[in-house]
Every structure is written in structure tokens, then in C-alpha cells.
C-alpha positions as CSV (number, residue, x, y, z in Angstrom):
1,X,-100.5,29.3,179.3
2,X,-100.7,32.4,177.7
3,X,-103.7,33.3,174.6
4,X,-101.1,33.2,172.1
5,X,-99.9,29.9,173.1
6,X,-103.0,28.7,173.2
7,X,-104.3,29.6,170.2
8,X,-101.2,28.3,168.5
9,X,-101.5,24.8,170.1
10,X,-104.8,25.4,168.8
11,X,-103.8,25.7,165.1
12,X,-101.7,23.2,165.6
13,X,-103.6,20.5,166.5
14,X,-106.4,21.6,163.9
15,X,-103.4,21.3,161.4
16,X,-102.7,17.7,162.7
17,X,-106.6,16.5,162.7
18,X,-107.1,17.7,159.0
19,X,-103.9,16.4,157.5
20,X,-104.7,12.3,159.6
21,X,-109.0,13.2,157.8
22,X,-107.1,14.0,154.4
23,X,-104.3,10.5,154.8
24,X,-101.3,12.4,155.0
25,X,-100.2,11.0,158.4
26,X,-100.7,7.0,158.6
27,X,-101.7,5.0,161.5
28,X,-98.7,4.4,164.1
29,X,-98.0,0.6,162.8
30,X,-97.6,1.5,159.2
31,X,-95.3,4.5,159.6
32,X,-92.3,2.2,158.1
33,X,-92.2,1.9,154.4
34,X,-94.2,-0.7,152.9
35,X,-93.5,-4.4,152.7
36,X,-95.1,-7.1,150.9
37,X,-94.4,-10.4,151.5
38,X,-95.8,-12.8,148.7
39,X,-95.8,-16.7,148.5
40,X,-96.2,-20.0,150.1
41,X,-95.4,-22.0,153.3
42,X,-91.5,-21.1,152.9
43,X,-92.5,-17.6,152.9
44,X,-94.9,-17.7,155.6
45,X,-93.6,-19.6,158.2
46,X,-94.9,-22.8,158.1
47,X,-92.5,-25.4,160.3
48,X,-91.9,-22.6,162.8
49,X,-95.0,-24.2,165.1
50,X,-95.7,-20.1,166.1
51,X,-99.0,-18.9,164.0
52,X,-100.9,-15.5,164.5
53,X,-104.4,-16.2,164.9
54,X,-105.5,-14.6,161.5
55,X,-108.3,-17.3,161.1
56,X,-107.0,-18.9,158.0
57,X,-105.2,-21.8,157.0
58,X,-102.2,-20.1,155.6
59,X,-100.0,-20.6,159.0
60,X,-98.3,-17.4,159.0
61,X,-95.5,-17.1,161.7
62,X,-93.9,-14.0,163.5
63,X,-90.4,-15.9,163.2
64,X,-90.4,-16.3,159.7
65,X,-88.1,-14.4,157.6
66,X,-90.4,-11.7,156.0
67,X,-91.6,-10.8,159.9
68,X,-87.7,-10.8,161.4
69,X,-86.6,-8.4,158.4
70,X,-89.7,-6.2,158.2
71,X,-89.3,-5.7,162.3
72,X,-85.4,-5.1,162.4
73,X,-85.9,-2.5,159.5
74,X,-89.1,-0.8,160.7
75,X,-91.1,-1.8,157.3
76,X,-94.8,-1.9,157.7
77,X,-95.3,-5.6,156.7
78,X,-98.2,-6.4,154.9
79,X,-98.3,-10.3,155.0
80,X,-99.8,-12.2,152.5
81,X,-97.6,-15.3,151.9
82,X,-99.7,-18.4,152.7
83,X,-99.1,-22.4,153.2
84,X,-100.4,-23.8,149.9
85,X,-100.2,-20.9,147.4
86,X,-99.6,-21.7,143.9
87,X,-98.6,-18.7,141.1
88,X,-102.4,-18.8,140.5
89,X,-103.2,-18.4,143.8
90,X,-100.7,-15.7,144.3
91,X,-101.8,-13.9,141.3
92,X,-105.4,-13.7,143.3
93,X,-105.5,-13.5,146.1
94,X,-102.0,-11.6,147.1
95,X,-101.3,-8.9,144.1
96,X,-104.0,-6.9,145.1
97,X,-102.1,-6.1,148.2
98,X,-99.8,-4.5,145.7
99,X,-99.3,-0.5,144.7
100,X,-98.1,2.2,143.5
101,X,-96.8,2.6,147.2
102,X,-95.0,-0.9,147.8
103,X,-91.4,-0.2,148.6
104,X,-90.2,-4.2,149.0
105,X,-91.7,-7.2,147.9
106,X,-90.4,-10.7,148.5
107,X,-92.0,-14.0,146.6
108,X,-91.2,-17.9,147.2
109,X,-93.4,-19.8,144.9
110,X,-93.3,-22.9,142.6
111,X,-92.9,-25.8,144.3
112,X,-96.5,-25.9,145.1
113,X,-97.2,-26.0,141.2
114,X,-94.5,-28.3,140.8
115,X,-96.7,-30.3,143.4
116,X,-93.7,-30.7,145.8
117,X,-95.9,-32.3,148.5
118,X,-97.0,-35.0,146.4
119,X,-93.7,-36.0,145.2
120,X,-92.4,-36.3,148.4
121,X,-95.4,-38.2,149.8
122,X,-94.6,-40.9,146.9
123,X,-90.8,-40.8,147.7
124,X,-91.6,-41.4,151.3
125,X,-93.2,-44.8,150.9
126,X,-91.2,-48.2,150.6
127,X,-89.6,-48.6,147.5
128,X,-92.0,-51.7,146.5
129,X,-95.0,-49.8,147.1
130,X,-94.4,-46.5,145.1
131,X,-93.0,-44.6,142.0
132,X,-90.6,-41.9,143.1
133,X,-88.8,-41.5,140.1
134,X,-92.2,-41.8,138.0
135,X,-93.3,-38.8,140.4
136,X,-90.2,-36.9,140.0
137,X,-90.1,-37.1,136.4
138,X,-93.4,-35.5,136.1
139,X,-92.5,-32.9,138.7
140,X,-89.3,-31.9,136.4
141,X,-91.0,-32.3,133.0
142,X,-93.7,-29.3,134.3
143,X,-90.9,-27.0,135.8
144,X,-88.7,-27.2,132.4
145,X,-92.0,-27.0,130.3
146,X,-94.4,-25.1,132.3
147,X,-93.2,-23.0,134.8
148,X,-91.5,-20.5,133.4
149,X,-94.1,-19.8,131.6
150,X,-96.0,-19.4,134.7
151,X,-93.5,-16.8,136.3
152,X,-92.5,-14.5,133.9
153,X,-96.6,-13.8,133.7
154,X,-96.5,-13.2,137.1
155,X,-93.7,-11.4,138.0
156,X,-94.8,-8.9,134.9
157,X,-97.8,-8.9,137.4
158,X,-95.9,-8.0,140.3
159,X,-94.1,-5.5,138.5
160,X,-97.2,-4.0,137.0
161,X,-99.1,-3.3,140.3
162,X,-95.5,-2.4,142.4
163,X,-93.7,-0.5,139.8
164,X,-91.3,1.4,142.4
165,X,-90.7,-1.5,144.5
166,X,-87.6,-3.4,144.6
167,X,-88.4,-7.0,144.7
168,X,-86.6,-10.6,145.7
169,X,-87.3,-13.9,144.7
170,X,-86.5,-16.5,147.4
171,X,-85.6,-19.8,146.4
172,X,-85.6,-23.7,148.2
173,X,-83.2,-25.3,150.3
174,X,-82.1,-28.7,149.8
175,X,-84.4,-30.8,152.4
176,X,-82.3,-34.0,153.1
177,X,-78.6,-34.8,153.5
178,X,-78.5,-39.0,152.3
179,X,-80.1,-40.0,154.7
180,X,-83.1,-40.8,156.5
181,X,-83.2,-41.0,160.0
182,X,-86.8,-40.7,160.4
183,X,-88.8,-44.5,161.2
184,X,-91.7,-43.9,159.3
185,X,-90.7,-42.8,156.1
186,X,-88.7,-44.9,153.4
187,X,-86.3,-42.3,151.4
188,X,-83.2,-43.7,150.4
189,X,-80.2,-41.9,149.2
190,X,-80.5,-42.2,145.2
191,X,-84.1,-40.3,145.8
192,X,-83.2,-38.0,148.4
193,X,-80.2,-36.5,146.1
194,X,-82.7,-36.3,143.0
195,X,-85.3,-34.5,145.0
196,X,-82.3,-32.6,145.9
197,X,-82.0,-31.9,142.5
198,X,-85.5,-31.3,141.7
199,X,-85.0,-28.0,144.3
200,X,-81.6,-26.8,142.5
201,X,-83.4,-27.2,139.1
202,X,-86.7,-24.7,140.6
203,X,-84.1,-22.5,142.1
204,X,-82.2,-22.2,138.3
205,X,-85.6,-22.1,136.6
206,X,-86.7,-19.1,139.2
207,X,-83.8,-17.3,139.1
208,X,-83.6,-17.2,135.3
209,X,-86.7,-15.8,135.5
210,X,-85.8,-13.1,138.0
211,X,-83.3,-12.0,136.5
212,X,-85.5,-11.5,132.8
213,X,-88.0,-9.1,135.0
214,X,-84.8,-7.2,136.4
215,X,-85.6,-8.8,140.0
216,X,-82.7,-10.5,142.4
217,X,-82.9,-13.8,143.5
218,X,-81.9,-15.0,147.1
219,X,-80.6,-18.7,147.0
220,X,-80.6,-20.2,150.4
221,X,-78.8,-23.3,149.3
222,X,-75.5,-22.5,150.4
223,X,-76.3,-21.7,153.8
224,X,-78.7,-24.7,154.4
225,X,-75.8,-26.9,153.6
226,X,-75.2,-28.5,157.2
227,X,-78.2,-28.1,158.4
228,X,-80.9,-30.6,156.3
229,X,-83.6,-33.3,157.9
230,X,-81.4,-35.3,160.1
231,X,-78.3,-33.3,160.7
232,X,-77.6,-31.6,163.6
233,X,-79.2,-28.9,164.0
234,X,-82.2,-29.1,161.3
235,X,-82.7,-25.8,160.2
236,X,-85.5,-28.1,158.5
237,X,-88.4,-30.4,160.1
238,X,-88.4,-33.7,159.1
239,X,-91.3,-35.9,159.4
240,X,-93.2,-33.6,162.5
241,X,-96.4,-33.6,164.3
242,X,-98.5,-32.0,163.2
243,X,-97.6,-32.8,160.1
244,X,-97.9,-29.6,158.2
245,X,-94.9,-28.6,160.0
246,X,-92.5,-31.3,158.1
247,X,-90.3,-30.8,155.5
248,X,-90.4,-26.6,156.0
249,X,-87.8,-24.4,158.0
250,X,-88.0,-24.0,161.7
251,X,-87.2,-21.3,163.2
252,X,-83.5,-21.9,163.8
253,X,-84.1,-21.9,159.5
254,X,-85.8,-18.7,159.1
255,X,-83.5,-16.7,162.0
256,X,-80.1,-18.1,160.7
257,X,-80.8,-19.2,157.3
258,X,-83.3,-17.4,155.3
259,X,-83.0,-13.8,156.8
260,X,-79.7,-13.5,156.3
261,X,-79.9,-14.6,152.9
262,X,-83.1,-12.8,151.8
263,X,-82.2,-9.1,153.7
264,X,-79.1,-8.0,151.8
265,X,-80.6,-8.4,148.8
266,X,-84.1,-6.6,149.7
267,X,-82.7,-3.9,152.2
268,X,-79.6,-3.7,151.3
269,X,-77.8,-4.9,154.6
270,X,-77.6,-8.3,156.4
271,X,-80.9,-8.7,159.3
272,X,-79.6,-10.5,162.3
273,X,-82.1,-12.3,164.1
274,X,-81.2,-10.7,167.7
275,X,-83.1,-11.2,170.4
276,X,-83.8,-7.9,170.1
277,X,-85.3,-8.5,166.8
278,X,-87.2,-11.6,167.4
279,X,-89.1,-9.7,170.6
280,X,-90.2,-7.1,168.2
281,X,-91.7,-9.6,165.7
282,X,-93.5,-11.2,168.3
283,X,-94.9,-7.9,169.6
284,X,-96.1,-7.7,165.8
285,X,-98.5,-10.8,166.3
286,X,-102.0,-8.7,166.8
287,X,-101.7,-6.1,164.4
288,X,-100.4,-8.6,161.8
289,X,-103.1,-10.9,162.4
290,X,-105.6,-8.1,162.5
291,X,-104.4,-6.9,159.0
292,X,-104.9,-10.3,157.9
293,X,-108.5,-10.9,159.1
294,X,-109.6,-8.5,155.8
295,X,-108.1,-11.0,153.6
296,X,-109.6,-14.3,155.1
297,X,-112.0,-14.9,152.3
298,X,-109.6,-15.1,149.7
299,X,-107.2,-17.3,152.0
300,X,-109.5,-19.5,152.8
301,X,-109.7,-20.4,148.9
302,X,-106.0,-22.0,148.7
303,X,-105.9,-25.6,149.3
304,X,-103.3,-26.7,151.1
305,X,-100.4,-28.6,150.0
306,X,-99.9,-31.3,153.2
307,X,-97.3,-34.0,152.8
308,X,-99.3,-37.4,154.0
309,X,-97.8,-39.8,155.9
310,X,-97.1,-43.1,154.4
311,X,-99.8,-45.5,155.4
312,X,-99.0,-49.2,155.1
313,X,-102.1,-50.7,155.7
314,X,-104.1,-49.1,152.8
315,X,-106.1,-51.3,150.1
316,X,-103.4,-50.2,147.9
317,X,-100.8,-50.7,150.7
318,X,-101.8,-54.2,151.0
319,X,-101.9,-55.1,147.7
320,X,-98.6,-53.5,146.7
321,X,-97.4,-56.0,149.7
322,X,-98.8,-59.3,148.6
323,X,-97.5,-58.4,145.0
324,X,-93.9,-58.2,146.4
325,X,-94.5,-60.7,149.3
326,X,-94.2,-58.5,151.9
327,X,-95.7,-58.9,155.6
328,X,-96.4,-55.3,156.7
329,X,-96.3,-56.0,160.4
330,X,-92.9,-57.4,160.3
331,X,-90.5,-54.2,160.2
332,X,-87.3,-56.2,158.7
333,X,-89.7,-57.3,155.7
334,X,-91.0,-54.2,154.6
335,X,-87.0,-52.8,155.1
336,X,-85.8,-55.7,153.4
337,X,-88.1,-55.6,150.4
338,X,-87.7,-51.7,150.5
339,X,-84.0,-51.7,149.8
340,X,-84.6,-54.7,146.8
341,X,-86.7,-52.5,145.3
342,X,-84.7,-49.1,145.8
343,X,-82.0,-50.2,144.3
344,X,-83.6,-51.7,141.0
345,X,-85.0,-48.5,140.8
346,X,-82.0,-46.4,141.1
347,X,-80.2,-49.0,138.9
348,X,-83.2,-48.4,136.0
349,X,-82.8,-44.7,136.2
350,X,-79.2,-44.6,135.9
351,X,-80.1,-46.8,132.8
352,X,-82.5,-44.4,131.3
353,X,-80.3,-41.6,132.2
354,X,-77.6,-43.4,130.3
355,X,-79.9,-44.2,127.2
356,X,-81.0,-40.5,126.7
């Protein structure tokens, strides 16, 4: 090598070590523009049964939709969404991921405040032993009344801390199809087509305000339609073990459902989930994970949202049975009774309907 090679190879490498000490170059796995994923289970991944071990609760998967898009656009994903989170908890403990710097953001959230979980814990029990329109009522009363409220605070948030970003709110898909194919839960068709509803009315709410913060909106319903709990395929789990995963999109959901839906809207092209694609998520898992690990502390603060499975044999169980004269370990009596009582039901909120 000749000396004024050398002493240009020199310079050059001197050039390279101050700009990396002054910022100016990142680190190799953020080199892509940055992505912030915000949210709760539908956002991170929960119901694919494929977590990075981040050490937290939040059950954040490479094959969910913000890791497929993030890896076939080479965005440095920064991946806060987390099972559980509420606005409140987003506002917490994933804005401050946010900046001046964010390029994308993508947000599902709601249905955790609406207290989605619990409705459809009620609604899965036998008719004579719960209140699923009582529960589903309430659940509507606070997204009219409450949360809109609610968003429009915290998208002003989002915009506030990511003013250059470009950002999509991600709805729900309609979970069940009329019927219920699963034999430990009880829903029958007048309450899975309003809990139907109860999605379509958080996806209206949501989008309305989206649209006042100047933000899209992705609706996945269109593109779920064939593919709810008990078709074929499920793009959703029904009831699953573990039973965190149920009621979420798998992975068939977040590949063919929500990336396609979410992409064209945040990046401005359709994401197919390629194989190609998917093995470059998965390579993601350890860094991901690592990035992660700084924010444990705050995860671990969320409280879950878990739907429970119905238990027949609890005091309240039991007494709910003897009221309605039902033997619990005989299978065509609790069915029987179920469909007595699911159909007074349905016939006294058609009433009510009616009346209003």
C-alpha cells in the first residue's frame, strides 16, 4: 500500500469513528427509518403462539403484523404494543418511545377499555347462568360516552411527541360467524352478532376519531369476513390453550389479514407476507427482544386482559343451576336450559330495542 493510501484510509476511518462517537451513523439494526408500533394484544401478536423472550407479559410476536411490515420495508421497528394495554397504559408506558424522529406509527387500542375480555367471558357462559346483553350494554354505553373522549386525548398525544410521523389506527375484526363450534363455551347466534356489532361500533367510534387528528384508519373487517372462530380457516383462535391465545388472530390472521390491510395505508404499498418476509421477521426475534428488555418495568405494569373459561362448577355456577333446575354434569341439561334462556333473552332485547 503506498503512504498516501495509507494515510487516506487513515483519515478515513478517523472520519468514520468520530461521526458513530458524535451519532451520525446508527447501529446496523436501526439503519431503516423508524417504526413504532403502539397498542394491545391485536397489535402485538397475541394468538400467534410465537413470543420473543423480552421478559414481559405483553406476548409480542415476530409474525404479527407490525414485525412482517417493518421487516419487508426495512423499518427499524421499535415494538411497544403489548397484550392488555389500555389508552392509559399506552399513554405510559409506550409514547415515550415516541419523537421527533418517528417516521410510522401504528395503534390498535380500545377494546381493552371497553373491557372486551370480560364481555366475552359473560357471553361465553350458558344462557341461564349469565348477563350477556347486561354486559354488552355497559361495554357500548362506555365506547359512545367515554371513549372518544379517551382517543382524541391520546392521539393529540401521539401527534405531540411524533409530529413528522405518519400514523394508522388499526381497527377489530369481527370474531365469530353464528356459530359456535367450540364445546365449552355457550354463545349463541343473537349474542355472537351483537358482539359482532359491539366491534363495528369501536371500529366507527375509532375511525371518527382518526380521522379528527388527520390520521388513517385500517379496517380489517372486510377481509376477516370468511375467516372467523369456526370457519375454515380461522384467521382467529377460538377458545385455545393456553388460553390467552383465544379470541386473537393467528398467524394465518396477521400474514393474510392484517398486513395487508394495515401496509397500504402506513407505507404506501401492499406487504405480502412471503416466505421471504416471514424469515426476516423471525431473524428479528433477538434484537427485538433485546430492545424490549429496557422497557420491562413499565410492561410489567399492564394487567392483562385474559378471557376465562366458563366454569360450571363455581358457588355462583351452582347456584345459578339449582335456580333454573339444571344438573351440571348432565350435558343435554345445561344445553337444554341454555337455549330456554338464550332465547328469552334475545326475545327481551328485541323488546327493549323495539321500546326505545
Amino acid at each position: 500500500m503506498s503512504r498516501r493510501r495509507a494515510v487516506a484510509t487513515t483519515a478515513a476511518v478517523s472520519a468514520l469513528t468520530t461521526l458513530a462517537t458524535l451519532g451520525a451513523i446508527a447501529p446496523a439494526h436501526a439503519a431503516g427509518e423508524p417504526y413504532v408500533a403502539l397498542g394491545d394484544s391485536y397489535s402485538s401478536g397475541t394468538g400467534t403462539r410465537d413470543y420473543i423472550a423480552d421478559g414481559t407479559s405483553c406476548l409480542r410476536s415476530v409474525s404479527a403484523y407490525p414485525s412482517l411490515i417493518a421487516s419487508a420495508r426495512g423499518y427499524a421497528l421499535t415494538f411497544r404494543a403489548c397484550s392488555g394495554a389500555t389508552v392509559a397504559d399506552v399513554t405510559s408506558t409506550q409514547l415515550p418511545a415516541l419523537s421527533s424522529t418517528t417516521r410510522y406509527v401504528s395503534i390498535s387500542v380500545g377494546g381493552n377499555d371497553a373491557g372486551f375480555a370480560d364481555v366475552l367471558t359473560e357471553c361465553a357462559q350458558p344462557g341461564w347462568m349469565s348477563d350477556c346483553n347486561g354486559a354488552i350494554d355497559g361495554a357500548q354505553a362506555f365506547v359512545d360516552g367515554t371513549l372518544p373522549g379517551r382517543l382524541a386525548t391520546l392521539y393529540a398525544g401521539i401527534r405531540s411527541k411524533a409530529p413528522n410521523a405518519k400514523v394508522t389506527v388499526v381497527g377489530y375484526p369481527r370474531i365469530f360467524n353464528g356459530e359456535d363450534c367450540n364445546a365449552l363455551t355457550w354463545f349463541s347466534p343473537d349474542e355472537e352478532s351483537r358482539l359482532n356489532a359491539m366491534a363495528d361500533r369501536i371500529n366507527t367510534v375509532t375511525a371518527q376519531r382518526a380521522a379528527a387528528a388527520g390520521f388513517s384508519f385500517a379496517n380489517p373487517t372486510s377481509r376477516f369476513v370468511g375467516h372467523a372462530v369456526c370457519d375454515s380457516p380461522e384467521w382467529l383462535n377460538g377458545l385455545s390453550n393456553p388460553i390467552e391465545n383465544s379470541y386473537h388472530p393467528n398467524k394465518a390472521g396477521h400474514a393474510s389479514g392484517y398486513t395487508p390491510t394495515v401496509s397500504p395505508l402506513l407505507t404506501g404499498g401492499t406487504v405480502r407476507a412471503t416466505s421471504t418476509v416471514r424469515a426476516a421477521a423471525a431473524a428479528s426475534a433477538d434484537r427485538l427482544a433485546a430492545d424490549q428488555r429496557r422497557y420491562a418495568s413499565l410492561d410489567r405494569t399492564i394487567r392483562p386482559e385474559r378471557f376465562v373459561l366458563p366454569d360450571l362448577h363455581s358457588p355462583q355456577a351452582l347456584a345459578a343451576a339449582r335456580r333454573a333446575g339444571v344438573d351440571v354434569d348432565d350435558r343435554a341439561s345445561v344445553d337444554a336450559a341454555d337455549r330456554r334462556a338464550s332465547a328469552r333473552q334475545a326475545a327481551e332485547h328485541r323488546a327493549a330495542v323495539a321500546a326505545r
